[in-house]
GUDO-259292 format. One record per residue (C-alpha): y, z, x; residue number from 0; chain; residue in one letter. Coordinates in nm, 2 decimals. Layout:
% residues N
+--------+--------+--------+-----+--------+---------+
:      Y :      Z :      X : num : cadena : residuo :
+--------+--------+--------+-----+--------+---------+
:      Y :      Z :      X : NUM :      A :       a :
...
+--------+--------+--------+-----+--------+---------+
END
This chain:
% residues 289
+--------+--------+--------+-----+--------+---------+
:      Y :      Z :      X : num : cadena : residuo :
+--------+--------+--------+-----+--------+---------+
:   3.77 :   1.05 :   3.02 :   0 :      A :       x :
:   3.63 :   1.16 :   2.67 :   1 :      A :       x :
:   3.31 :   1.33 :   2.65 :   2 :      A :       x :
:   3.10 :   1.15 :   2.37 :   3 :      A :       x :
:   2.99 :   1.46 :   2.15 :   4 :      A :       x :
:   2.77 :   1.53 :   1.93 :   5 :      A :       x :
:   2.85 :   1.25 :   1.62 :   6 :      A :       x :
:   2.89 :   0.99 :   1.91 :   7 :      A :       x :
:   2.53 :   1.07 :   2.08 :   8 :      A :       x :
:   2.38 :   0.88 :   1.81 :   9 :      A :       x :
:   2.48 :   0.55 :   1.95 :  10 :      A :       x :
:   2.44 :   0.64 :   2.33 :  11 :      A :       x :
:   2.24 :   0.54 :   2.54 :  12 :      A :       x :
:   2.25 :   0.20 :   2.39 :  13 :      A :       x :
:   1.93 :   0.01 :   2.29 :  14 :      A :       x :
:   1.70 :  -0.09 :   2.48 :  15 :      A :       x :
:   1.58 :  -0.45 :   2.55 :  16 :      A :       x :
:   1.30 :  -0.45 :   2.24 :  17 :      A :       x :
:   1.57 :  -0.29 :   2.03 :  18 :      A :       x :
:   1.84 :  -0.56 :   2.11 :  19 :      A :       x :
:   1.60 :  -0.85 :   2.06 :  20 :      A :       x :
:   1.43 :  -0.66 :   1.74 :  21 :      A :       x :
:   1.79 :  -0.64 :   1.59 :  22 :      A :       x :
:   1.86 :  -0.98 :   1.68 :  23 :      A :       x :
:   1.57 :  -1.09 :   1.51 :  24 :      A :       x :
:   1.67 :  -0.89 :   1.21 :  25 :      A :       x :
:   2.03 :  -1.03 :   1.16 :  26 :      A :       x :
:   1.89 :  -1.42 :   1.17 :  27 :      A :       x :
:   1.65 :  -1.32 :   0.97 :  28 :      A :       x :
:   1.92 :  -1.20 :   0.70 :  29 :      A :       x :
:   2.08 :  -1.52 :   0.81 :  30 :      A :       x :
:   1.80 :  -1.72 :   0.69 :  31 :      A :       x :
:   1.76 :  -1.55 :   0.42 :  32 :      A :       x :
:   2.11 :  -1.61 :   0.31 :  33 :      A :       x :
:   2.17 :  -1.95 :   0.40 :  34 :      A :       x :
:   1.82 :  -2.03 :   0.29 :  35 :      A :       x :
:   1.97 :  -2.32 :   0.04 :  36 :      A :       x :
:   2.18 :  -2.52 :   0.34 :  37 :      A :       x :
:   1.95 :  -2.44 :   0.58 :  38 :      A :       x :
:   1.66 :  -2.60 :   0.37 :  39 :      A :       x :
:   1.64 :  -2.92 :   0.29 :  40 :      A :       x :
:   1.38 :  -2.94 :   0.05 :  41 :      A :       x :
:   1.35 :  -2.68 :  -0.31 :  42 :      A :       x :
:   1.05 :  -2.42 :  -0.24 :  43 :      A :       x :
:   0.95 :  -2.53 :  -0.56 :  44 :      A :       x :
:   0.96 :  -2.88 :  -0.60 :  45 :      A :       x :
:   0.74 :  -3.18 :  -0.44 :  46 :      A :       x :
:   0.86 :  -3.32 :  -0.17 :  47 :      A :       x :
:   0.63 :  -3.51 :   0.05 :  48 :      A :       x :
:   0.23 :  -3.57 :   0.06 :  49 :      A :       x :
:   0.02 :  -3.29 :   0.00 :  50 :      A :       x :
:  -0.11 :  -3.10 :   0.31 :  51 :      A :       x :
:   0.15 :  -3.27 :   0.53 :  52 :      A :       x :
:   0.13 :  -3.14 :   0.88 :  53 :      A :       x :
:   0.47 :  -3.08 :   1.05 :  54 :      A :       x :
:   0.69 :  -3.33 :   1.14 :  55 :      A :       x :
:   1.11 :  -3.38 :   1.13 :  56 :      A :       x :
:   1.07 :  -3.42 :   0.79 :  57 :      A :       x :
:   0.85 :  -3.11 :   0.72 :  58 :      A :       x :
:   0.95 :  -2.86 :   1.01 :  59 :      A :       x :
:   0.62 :  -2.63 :   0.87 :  60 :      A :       x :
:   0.43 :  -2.90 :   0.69 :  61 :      A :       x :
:   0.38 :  -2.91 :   0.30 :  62 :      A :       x :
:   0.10 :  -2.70 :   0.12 :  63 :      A :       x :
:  -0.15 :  -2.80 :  -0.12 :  64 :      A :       x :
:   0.10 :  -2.94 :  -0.37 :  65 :      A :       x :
:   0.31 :  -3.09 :  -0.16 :  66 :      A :       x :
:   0.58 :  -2.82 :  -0.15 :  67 :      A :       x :
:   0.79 :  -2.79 :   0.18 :  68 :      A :       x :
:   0.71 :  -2.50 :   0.37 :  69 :      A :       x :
:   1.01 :  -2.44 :   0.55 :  70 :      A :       x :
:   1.20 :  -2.37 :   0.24 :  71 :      A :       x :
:   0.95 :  -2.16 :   0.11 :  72 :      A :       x :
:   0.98 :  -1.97 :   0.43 :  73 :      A :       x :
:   1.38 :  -1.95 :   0.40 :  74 :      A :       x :
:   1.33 :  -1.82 :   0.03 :  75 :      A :       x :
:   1.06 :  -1.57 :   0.13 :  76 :      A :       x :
:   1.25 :  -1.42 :   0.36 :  77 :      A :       x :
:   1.50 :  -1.32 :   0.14 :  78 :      A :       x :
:   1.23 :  -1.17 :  -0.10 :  79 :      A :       x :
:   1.08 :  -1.03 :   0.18 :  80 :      A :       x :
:   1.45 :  -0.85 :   0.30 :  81 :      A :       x :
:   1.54 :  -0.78 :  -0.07 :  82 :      A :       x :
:   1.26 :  -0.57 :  -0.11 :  83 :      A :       x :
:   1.29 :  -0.36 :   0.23 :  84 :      A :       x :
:   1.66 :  -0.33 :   0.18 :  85 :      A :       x :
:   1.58 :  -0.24 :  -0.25 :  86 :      A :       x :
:   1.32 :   0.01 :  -0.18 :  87 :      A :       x :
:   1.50 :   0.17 :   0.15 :  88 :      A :       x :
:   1.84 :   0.25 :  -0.03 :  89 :      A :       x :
:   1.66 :   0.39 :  -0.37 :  90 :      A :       x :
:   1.39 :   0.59 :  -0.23 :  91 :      A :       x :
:   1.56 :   0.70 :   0.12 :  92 :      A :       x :
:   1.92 :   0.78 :  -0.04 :  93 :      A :       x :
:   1.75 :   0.91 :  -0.35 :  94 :      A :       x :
:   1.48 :   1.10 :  -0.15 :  95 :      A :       x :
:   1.71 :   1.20 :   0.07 :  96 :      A :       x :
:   1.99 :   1.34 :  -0.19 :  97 :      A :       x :
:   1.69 :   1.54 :  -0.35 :  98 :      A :       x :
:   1.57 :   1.70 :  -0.01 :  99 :      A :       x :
:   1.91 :   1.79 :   0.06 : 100 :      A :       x :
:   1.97 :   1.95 :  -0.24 : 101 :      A :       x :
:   1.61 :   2.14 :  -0.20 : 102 :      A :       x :
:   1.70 :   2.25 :   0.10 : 103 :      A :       x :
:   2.02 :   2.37 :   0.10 : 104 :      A :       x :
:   2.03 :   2.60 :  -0.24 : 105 :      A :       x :
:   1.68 :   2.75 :  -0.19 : 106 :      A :       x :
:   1.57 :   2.94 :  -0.41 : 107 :      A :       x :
:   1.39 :   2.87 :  -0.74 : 108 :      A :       x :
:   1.49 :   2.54 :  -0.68 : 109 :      A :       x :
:   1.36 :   2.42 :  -0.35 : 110 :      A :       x :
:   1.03 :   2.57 :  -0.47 : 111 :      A :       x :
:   1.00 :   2.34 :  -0.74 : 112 :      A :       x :
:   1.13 :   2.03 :  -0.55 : 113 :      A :       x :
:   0.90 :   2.13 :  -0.27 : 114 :      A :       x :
:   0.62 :   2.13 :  -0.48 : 115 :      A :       x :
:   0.73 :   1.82 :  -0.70 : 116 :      A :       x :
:   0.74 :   1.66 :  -0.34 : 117 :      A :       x :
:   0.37 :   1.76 :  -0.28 : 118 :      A :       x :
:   0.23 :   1.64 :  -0.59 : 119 :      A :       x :
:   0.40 :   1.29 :  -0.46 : 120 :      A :       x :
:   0.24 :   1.30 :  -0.18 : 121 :      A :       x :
:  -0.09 :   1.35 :  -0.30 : 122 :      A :       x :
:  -0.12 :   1.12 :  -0.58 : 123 :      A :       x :
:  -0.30 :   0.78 :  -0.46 : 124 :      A :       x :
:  -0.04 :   0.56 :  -0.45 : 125 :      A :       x :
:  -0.24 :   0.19 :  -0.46 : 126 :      A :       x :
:  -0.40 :   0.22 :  -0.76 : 127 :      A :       x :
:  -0.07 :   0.35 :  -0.98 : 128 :      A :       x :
:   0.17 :   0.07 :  -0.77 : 129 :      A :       x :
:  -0.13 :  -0.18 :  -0.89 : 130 :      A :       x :
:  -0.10 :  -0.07 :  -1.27 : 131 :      A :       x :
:   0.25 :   0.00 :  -1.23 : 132 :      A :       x :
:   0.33 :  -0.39 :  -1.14 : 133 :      A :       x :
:   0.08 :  -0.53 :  -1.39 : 134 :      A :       x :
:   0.23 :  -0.28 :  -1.67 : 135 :      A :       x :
:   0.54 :  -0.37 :  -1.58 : 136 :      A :       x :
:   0.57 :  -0.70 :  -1.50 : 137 :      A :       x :
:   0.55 :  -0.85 :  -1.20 : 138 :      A :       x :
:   0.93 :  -0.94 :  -1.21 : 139 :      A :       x :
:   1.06 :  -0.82 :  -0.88 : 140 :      A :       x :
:   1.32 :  -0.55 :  -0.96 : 141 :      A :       x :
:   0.98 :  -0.40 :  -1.11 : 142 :      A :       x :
:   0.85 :  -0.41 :  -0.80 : 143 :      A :       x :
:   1.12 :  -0.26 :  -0.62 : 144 :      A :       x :
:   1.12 :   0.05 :  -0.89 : 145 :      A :       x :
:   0.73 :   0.09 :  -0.85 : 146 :      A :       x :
:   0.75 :   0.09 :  -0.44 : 147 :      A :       x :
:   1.06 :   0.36 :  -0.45 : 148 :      A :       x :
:   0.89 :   0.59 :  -0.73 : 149 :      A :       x :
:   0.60 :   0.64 :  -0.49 : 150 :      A :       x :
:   0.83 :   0.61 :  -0.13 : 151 :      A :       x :
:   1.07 :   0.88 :  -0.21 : 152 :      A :       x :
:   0.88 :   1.20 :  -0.09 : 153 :      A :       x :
:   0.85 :   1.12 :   0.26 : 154 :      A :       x :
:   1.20 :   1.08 :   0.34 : 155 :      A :       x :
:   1.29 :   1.42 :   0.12 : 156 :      A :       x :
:   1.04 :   1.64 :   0.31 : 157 :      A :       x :
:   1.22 :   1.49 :   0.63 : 158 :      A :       x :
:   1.61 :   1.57 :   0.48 : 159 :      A :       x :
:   1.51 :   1.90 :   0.34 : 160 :      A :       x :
:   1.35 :   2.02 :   0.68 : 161 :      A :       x :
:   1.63 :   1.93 :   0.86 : 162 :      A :       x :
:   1.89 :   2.06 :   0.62 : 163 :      A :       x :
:   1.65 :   2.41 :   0.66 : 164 :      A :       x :
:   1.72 :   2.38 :   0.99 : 165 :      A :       x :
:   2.12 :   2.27 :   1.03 : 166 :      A :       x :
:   2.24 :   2.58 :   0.75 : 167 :      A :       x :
:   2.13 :   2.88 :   0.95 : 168 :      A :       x :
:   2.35 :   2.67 :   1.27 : 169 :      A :       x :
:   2.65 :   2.92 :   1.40 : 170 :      A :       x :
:   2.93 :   2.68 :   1.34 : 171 :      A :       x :
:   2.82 :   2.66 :   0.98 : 172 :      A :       x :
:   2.77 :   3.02 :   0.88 : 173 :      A :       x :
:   3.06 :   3.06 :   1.06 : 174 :      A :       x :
:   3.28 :   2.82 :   0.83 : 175 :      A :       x :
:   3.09 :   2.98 :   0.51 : 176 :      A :       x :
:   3.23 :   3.27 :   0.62 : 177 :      A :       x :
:   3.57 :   3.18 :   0.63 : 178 :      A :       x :
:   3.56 :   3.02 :   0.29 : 179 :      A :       x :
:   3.43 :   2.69 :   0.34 : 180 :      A :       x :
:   3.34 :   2.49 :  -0.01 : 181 :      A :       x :
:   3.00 :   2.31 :   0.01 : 182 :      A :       x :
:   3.14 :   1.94 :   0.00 : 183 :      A :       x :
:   3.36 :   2.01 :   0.26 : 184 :      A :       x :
:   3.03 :   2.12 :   0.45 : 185 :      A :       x :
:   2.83 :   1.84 :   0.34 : 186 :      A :       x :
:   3.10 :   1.54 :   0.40 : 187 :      A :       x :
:   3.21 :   1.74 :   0.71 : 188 :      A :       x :
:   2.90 :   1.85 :   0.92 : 189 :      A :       x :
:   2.54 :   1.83 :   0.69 : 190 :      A :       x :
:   2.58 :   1.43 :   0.67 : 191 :      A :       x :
:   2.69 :   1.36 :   1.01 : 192 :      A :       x :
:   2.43 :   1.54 :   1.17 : 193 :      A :       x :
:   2.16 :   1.36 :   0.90 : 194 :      A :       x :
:   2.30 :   1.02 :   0.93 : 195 :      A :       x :
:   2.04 :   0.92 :   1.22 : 196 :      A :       x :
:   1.77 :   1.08 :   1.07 : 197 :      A :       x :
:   1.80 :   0.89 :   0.71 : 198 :      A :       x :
:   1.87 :   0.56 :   0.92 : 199 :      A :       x :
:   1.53 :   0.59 :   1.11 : 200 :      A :       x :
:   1.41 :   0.70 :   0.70 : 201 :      A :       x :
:   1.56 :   0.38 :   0.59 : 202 :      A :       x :
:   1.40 :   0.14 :   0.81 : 203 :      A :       x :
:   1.04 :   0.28 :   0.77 : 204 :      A :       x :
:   1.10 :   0.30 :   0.43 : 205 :      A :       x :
:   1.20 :  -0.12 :   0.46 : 206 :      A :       x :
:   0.85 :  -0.21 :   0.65 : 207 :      A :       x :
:   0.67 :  -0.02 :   0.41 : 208 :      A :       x :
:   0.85 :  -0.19 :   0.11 : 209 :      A :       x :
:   0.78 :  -0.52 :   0.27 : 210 :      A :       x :
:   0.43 :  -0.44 :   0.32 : 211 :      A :       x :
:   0.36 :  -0.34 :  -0.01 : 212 :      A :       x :
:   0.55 :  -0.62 :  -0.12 : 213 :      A :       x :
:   0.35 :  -0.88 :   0.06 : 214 :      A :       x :
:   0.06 :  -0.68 :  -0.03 : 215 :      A :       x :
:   0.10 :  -0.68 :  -0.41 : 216 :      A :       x :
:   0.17 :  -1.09 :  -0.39 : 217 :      A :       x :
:  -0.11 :  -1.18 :  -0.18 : 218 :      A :       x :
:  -0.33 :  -1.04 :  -0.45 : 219 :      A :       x :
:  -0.12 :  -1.20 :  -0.71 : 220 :      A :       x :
:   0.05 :  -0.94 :  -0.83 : 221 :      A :       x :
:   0.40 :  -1.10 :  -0.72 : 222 :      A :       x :
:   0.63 :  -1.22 :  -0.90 : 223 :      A :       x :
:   0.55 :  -1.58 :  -0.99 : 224 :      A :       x :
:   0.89 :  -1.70 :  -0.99 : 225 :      A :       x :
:   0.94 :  -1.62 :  -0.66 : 226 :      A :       x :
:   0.85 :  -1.78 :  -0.31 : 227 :      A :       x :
:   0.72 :  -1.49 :  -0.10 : 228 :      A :       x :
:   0.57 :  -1.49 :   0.25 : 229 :      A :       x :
:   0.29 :  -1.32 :   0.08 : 230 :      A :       x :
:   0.27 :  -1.56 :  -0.22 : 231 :      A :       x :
:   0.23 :  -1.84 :   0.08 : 232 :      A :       x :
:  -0.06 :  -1.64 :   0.21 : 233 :      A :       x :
:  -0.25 :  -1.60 :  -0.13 : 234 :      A :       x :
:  -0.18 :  -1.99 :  -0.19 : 235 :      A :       x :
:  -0.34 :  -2.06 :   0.15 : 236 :      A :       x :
:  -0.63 :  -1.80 :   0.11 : 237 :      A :       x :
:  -0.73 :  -1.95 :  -0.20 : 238 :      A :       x :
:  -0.73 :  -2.27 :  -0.04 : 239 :      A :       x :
:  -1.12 :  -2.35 :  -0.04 : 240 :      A :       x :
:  -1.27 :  -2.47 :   0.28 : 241 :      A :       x :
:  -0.91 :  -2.36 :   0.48 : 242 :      A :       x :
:  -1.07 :  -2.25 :   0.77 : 243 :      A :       x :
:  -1.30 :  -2.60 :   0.81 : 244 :      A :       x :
:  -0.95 :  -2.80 :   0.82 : 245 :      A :       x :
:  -0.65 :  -2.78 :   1.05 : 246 :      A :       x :
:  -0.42 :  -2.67 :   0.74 : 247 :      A :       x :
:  -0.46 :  -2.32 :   0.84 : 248 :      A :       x :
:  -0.26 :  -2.37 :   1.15 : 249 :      A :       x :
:   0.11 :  -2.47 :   0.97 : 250 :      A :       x :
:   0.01 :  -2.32 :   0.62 : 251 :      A :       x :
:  -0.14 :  -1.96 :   0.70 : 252 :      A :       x :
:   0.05 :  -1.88 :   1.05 : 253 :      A :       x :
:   0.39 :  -1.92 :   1.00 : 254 :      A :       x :
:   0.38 :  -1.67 :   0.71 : 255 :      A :       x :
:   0.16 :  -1.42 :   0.87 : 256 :      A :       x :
:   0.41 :  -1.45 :   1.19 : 257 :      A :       x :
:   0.68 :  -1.38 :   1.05 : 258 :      A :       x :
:   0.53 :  -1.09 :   0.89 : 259 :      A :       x :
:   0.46 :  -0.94 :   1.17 : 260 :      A :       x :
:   0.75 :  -1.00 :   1.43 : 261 :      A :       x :
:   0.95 :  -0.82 :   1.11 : 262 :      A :       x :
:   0.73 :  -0.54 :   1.10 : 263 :      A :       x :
:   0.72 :  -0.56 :   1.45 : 264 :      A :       x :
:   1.13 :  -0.55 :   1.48 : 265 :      A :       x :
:   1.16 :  -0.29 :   1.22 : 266 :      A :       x :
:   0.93 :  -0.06 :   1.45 : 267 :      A :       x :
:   1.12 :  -0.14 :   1.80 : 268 :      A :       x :
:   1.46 :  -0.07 :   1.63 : 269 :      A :       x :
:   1.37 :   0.23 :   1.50 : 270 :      A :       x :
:   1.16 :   0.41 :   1.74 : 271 :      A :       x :
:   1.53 :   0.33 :   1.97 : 272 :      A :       x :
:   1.71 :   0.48 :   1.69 : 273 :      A :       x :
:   1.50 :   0.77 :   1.65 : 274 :      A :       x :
:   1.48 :   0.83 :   2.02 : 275 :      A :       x :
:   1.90 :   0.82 :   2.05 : 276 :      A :       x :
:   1.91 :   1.06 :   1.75 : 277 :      A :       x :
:   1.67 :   1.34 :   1.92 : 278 :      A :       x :
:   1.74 :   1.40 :   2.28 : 279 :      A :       x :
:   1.44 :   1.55 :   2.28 : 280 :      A :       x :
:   1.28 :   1.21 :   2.31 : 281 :      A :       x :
:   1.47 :   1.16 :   2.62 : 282 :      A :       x :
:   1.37 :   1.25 :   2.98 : 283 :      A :       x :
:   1.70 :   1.24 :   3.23 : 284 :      A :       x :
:   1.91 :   1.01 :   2.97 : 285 :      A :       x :
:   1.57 :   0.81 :   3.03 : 286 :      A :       x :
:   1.39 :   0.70 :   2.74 : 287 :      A :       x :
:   1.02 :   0.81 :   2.70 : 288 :      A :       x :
+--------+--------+--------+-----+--------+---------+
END
């Protein structure tokens, strides 16, 4: 019978019942997002029906103000809502990542200066710049997605470089430095393994904060206006005078605000699994804690 060892550990013991249903919830949510033009019937940006519908079979989630479904604009905003956590996950956490590693395994000169670029990062208020940034920039979406990883990369490179301080001084790898060992070989062979979990758990904080921010920036109307977002829908509905007196609220401001937070919600789950298989420490008896 194999042993698992120590690459394997990272995907035993398997997830538990919030993790399954969180990553369930993730992959239909990249389904919607993906299929959001067959799976809608109506455009999220045309008139379709009266305004202020309230759902029926021909409006699963109503129509807003102007008439627009809300379905579709829930499909389409999903896929903003995605392409931002999965934008800003990949080019701050790999990026971040890259640099801590780099910090922390030359040392030196050089993981002194990275250390403290990281700490000036960390510092500076980040709302105010991301606010400038997106209206200096535009409010096209790719801008977005560069102004939430400039100020998101820190976090994950204080996380790599710590570990990489830790994994160098390992037996087995001043043992293979010893006997000639090039650094790729190290890196590709026992440094990225050994990261993997940790810049996955990285990555998908790094996603819920991107999707925050996201929905964030468009909910004070600092989206982009091309764009359906589930935080567009909530400035829309917000600005909606007298919401609160009619029934609107219930199909037009939920359903946005929901899904929010089941995806926030899922992100969390799955991770705090993921982080808890990746440390043992975390685990009591092969029991989770």
């Amino acid at each position: 019978m194999r042993v698992p060892g120590r690459r394997a550990s990272f995907f035993w013991p398997p997830l538990s019942l919030a993790g399954n249903v969180s990553l369930f919830f993730l992959l239909f949510l990249v389904a919607v997002g993906i299929l959001a033009p067959w799976i809608s019937r109506y455009s999220p940006h045309a008139v379709s029906g009266p305004p202020l519908a309230p759902p029926d079979w021909e409006h699963w989630l109503g129509t807003d103000e102007l008439g627009v479904d809300l379905w579709a604009q829930m499909c389409y905003g999903a896929r903003v809502s995605l392409l931002v956590g999965f934008g800003v996950a990949l080019l701050a956490g790999l990026g971040g990542g890259a640099i801590g590693a780099l910090a922390g395994y030359t040392g030196g000169l050089l993981d002194r200066l990275l250390l403290r670029l990281i700490d000036i990062a960390l510092v500076v208020p980040q709302l105010p710049l991301l606010i400038l940034l997106a209206t200096f920039l535009g409010a096209r979406l790719e801008n977005v997605i560069l102004a939430l990883a400039l100020f998101s990369w820190p976090r994950p490179a204080r996380i790599v470089r710590s570990q990489v301080l830790v994994l160098k001084r390992q037996t087995y790898l001043v043992a293979a430095r010893s006997f000639g060992a090039r650094t790729g070989y190290l890196l590709r062979r026992h440094l990225l393994p050994e990261l993997a979990p940790v810049i996955l758990v990285s990555l998908l904080r790094l996603a819920a904060r991107g999707i925050v921010a996201e929905a964030g920036l468009s909910f004070i109307g600092l989206g982009d206006p091309t764009l359906k977002s589930w935080g567009k829908i909530l400035y829309h509905a917000t600005n909606f005078k007298g919401l609160f007196f009619t029934p609107y609220w219930k199909w037009w401001l939920v359903a946005p605000w929901l899904a929010l937070t089941l995806l926030l919600l899922a992100i969390t789950f799955l991770g705090r699994d993921l982080e808890r298989i990746a440390d043992p420490r975390l685990r009591v008896g092969g029991a989770r804690v």
